[in-house]
PADREN-533954 format. One record per atom (N, C-alpha, C): atom name; residue number from 1; residue in three letters; x, y, z. Coordinates in Angstrom, 2 decimals, decimal comma. Example, Ala and Ser with C-alpha at 12.3 -4.5 7.8 and 13.67 -1.06 7.14 Angstrom:
2
N 1 ALA 13,19 -5,69 7,80
CA 1 ALA 12,30 -4,50 7,80
C 1 ALA 13,20 -3,30 7,80
N 2 SER 12,85 -2,25 7,08
CA 2 SER 13,67 -1,06 7,14
C 2 SER 12,90 0,03 7,87
***
This chain:
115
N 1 UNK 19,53 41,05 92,77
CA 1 UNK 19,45 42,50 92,66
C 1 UNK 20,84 43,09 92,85
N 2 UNK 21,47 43,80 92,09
CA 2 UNK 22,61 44,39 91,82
C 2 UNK 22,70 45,78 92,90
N 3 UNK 23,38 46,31 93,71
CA 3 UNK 23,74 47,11 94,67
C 3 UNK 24,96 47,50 94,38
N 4 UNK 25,13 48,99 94,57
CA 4 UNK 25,88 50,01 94,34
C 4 UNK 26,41 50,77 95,86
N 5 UNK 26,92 50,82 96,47
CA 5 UNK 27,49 51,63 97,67
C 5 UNK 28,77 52,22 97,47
N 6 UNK 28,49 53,64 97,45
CA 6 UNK 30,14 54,22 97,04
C 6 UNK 30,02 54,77 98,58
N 7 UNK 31,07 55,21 98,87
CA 7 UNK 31,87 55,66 100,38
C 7 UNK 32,93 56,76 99,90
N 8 UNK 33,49 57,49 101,00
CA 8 UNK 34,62 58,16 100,74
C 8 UNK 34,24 59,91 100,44
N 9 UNK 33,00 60,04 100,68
CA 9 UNK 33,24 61,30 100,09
C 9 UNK 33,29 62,47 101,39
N 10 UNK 32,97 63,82 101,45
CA 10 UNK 32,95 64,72 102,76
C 10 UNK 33,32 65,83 102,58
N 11 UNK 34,19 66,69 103,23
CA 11 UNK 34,64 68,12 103,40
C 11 UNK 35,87 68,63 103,18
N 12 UNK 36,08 69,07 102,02
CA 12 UNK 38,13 68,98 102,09
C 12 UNK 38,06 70,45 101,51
N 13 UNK 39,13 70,74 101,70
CA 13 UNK 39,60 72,17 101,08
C 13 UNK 40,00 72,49 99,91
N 14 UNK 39,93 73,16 99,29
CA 14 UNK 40,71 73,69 98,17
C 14 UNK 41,83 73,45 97,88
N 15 UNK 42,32 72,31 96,55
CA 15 UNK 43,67 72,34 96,61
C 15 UNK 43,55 70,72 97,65
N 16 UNK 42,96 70,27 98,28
CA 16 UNK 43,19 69,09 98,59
C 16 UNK 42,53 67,80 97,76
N 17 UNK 42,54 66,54 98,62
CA 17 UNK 41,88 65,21 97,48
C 17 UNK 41,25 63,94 98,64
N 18 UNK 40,76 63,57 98,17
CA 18 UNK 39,56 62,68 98,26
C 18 UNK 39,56 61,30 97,38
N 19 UNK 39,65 60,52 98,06
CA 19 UNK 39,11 59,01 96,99
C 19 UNK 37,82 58,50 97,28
N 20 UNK 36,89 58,28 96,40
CA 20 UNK 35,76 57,62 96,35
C 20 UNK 35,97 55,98 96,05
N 21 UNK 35,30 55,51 96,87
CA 21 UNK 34,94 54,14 96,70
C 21 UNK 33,95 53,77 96,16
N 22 UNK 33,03 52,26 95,64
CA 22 UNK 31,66 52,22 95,03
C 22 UNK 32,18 50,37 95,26
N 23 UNK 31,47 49,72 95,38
CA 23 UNK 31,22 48,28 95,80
C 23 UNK 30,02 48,00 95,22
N 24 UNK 30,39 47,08 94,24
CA 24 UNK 28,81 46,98 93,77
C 24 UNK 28,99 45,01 94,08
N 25 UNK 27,34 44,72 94,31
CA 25 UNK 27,17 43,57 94,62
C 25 UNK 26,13 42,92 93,99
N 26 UNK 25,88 41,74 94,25
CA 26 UNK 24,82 40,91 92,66
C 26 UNK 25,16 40,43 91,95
N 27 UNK 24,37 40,10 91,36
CA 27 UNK 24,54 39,64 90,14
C 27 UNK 24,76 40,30 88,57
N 28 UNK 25,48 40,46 88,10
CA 28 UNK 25,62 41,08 86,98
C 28 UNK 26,79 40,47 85,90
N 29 UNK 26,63 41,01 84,42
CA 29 UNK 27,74 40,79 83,67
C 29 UNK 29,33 40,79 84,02
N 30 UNK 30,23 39,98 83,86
CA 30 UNK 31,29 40,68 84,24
C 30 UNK 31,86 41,45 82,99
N 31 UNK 31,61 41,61 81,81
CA 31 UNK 31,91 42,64 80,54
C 31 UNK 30,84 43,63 81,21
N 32 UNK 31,41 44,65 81,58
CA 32 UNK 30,43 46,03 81,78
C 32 UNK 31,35 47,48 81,79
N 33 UNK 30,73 48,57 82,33
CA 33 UNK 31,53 49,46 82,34
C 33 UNK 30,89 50,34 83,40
N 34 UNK 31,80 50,65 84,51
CA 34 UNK 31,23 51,28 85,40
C 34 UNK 32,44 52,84 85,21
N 35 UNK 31,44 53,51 86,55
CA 35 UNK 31,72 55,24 85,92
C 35 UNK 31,37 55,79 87,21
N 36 UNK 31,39 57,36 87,19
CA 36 UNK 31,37 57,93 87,89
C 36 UNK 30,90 59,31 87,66
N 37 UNK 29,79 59,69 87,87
CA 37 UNK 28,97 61,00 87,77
C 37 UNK 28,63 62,04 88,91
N 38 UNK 28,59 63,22 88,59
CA 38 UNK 28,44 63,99 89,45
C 38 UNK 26,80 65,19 89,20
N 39 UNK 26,53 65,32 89,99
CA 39 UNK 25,16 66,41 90,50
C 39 UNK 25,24 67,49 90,99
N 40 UNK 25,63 68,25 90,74
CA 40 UNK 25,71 69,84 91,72
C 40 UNK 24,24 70,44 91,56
N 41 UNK 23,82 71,31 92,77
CA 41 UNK 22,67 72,06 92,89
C 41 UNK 22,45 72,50 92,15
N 42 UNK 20,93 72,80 91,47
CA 42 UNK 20,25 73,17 89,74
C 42 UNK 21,25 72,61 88,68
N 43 UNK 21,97 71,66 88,35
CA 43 UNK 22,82 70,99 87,30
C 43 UNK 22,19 70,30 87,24
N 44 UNK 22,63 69,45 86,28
CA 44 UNK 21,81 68,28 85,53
C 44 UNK 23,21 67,28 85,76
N 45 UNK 22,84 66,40 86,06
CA 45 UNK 24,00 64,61 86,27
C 45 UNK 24,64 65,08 84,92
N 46 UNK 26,51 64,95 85,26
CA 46 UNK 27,34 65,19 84,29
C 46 UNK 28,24 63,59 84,46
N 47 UNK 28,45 62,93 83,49
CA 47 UNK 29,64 61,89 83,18
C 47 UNK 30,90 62,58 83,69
N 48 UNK 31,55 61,88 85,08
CA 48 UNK 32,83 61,98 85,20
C 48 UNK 34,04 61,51 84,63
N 49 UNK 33,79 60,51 84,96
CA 49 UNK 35,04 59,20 84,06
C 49 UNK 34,44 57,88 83,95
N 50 UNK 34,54 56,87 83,40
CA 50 UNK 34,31 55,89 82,90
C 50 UNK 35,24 54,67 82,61
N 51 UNK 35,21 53,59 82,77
CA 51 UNK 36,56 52,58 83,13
C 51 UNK 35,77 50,96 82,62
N 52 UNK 36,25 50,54 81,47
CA 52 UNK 35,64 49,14 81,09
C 52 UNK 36,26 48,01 82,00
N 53 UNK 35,56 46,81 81,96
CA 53 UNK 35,93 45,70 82,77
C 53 UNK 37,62 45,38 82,13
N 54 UNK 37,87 45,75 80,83
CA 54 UNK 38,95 45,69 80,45
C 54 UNK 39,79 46,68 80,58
N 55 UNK 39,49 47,98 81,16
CA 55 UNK 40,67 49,27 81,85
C 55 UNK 40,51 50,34 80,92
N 56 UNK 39,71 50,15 79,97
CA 56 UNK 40,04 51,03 79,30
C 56 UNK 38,96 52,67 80,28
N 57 UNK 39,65 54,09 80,01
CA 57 UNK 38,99 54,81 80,52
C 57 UNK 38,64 55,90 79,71
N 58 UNK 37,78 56,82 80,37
CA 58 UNK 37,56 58,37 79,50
C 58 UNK 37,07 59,11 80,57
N 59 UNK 37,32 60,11 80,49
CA 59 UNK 37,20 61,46 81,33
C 59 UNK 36,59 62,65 81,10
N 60 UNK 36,11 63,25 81,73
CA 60 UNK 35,72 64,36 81,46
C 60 UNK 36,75 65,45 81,21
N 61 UNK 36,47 66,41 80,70
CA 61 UNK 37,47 67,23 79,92
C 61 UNK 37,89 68,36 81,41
N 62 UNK 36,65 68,55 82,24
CA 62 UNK 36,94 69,20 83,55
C 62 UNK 37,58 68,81 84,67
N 63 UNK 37,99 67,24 84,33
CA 63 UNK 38,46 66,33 85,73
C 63 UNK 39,80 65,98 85,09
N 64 UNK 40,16 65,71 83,58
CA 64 UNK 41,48 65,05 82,90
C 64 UNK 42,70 65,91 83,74
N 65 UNK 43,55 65,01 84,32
CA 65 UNK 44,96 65,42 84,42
C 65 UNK 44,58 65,58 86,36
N 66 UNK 43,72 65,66 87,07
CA 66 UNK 43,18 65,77 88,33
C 66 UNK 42,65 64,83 88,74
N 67 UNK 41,75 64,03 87,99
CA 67 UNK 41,28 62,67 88,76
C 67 UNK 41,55 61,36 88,23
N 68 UNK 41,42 60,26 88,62
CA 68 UNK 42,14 59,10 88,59
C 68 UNK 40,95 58,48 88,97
N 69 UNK 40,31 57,18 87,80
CA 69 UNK 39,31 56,33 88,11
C 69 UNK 40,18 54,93 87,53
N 70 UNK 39,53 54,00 88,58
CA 70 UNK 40,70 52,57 88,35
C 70 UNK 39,84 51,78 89,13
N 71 UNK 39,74 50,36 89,00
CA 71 UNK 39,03 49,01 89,49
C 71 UNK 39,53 48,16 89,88
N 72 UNK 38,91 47,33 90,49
CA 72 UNK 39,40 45,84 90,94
C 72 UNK 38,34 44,86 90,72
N 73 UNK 38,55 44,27 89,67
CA 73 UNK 37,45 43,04 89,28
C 73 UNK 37,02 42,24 90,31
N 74 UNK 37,85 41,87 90,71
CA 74 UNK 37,96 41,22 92,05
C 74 UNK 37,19 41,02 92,96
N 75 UNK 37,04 42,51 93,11
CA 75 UNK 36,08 42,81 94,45
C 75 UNK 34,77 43,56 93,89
N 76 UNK 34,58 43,98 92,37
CA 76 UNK 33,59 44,32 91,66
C 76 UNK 33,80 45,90 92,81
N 77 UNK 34,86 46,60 92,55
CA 77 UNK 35,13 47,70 93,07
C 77 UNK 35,98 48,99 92,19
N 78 UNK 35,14 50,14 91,91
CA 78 UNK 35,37 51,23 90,86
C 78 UNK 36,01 52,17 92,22
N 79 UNK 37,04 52,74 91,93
CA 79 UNK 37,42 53,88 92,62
C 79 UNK 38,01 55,13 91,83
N 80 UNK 37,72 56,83 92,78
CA 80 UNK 37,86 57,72 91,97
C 80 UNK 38,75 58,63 93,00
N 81 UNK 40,14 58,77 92,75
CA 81 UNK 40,85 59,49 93,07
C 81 UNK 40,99 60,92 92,85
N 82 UNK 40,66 61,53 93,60
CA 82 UNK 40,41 63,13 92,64
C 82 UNK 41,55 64,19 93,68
N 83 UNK 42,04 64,81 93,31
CA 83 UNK 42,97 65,68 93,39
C 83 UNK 43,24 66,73 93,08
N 84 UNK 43,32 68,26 93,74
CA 84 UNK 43,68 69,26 93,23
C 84 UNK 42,09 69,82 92,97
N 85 UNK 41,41 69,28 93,85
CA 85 UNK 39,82 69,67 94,37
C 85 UNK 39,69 71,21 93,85
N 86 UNK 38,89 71,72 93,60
CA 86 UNK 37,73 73,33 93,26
C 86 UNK 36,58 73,27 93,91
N 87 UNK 36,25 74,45 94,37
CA 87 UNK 34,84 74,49 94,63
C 87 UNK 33,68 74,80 93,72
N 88 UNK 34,18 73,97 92,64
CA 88 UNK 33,35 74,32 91,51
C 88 UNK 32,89 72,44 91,69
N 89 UNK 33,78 71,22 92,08
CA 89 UNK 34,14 70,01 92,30
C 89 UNK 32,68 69,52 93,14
N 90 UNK 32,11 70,33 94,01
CA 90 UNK 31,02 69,88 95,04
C 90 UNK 29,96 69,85 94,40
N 91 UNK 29,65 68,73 94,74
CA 91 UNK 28,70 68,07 93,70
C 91 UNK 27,98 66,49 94,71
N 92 UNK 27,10 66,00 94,73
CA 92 UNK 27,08 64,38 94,85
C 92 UNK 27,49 63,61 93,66
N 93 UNK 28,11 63,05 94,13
CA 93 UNK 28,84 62,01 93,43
C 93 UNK 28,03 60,56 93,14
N 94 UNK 27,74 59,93 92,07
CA 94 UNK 27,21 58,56 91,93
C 94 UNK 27,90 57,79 91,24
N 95 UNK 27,97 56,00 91,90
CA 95 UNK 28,35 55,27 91,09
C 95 UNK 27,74 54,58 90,07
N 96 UNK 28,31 54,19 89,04
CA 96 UNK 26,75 53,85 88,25
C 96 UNK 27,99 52,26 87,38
N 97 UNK 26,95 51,69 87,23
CA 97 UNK 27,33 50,41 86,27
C 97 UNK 26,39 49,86 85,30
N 98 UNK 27,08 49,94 84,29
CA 98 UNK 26,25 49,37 83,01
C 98 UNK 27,06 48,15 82,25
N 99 UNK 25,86 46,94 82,25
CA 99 UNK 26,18 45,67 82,21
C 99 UNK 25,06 45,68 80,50
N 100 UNK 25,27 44,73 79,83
CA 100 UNK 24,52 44,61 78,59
C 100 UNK 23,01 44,41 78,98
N 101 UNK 22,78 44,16 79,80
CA 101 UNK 20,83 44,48 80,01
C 101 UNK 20,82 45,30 80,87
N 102 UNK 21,13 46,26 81,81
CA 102 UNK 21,06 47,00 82,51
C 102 UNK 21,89 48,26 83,15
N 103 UNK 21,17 48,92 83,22
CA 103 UNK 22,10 50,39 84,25
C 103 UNK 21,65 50,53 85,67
N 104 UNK 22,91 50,25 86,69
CA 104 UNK 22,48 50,34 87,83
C 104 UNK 23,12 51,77 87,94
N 105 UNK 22,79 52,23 89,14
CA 105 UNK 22,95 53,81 89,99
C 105 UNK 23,13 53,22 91,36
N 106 UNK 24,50 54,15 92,40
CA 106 UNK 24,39 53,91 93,60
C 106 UNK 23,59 54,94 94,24
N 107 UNK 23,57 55,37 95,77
CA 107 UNK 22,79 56,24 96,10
C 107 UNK 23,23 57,76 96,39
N 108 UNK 24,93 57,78 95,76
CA 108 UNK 25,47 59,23 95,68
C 108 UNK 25,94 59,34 97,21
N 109 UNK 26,98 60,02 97,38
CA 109 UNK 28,07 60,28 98,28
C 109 UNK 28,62 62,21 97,73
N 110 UNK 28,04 62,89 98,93
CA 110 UNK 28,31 63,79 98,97
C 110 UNK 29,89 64,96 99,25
N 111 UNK 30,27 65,36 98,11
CA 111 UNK 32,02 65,88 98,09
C 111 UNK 31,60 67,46 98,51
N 112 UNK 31,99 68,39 98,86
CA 112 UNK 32,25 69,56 99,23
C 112 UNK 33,70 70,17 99,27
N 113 UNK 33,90 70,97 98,84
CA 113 UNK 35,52 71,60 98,41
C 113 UNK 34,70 73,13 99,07
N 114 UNK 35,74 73,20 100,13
CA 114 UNK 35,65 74,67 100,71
C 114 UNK 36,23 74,53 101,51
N 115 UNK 36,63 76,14 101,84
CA 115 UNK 37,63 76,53 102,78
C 115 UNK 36,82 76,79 104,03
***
């Protein structure tokens, strides 16, 4: 069974930054593509960024030039550097991985941007 645990998220201010972590464990493909989505209250789950086992990435058009998603095969570990925070930014955060038979979801890590 494949497990998702992202870490890192909490209370920062406006104008500050935050890195998210996500550790995923199991068994799975190593060709996959893991990502990073966000949830804000009455929203619907939006695609943050996205990062193939081979590096390649894509972003959301609201996060480009502010956040930074990057991996370590290694440790089967997605991280999301975000910077230059809004309080538009607070949201739960999920890690998610998609392997050729499956989409896993972690259990979301809560960000808050306020003063």
């Amino acid at each position: 069974q494949v497990q998702l645990v992202e870490s890192g998220g909490g209370l920062v201010q406006p104008g500050g930054s935050l890195r998210l972590s996500c550790a995923a464990s199991g068994t799975f493909f190593n060709i996959n593509v893991m990502g990073w989505y966000r949830q804000a209250p009455g929203k619907q789950r939006e695609l943050i960024a996205t990062i193939t086992s081979g590096g390649s990435t894509n972003y959301a058009d609201s996060v480009k030039g502010r956040f930074t998603i990057s991996r370590d095969n290694a440790k089967n570990t997605v991280y999301l550097q975000m910077n230059s925070l809004k309080p538009e930014d607070t949201a739960v955060y999920y890690c998610n991985l998609k392997d050729p038979r499956q989409t896993y979801w972690g259990q979301g890590t809560q960000v808050t941007v306020s003063s």
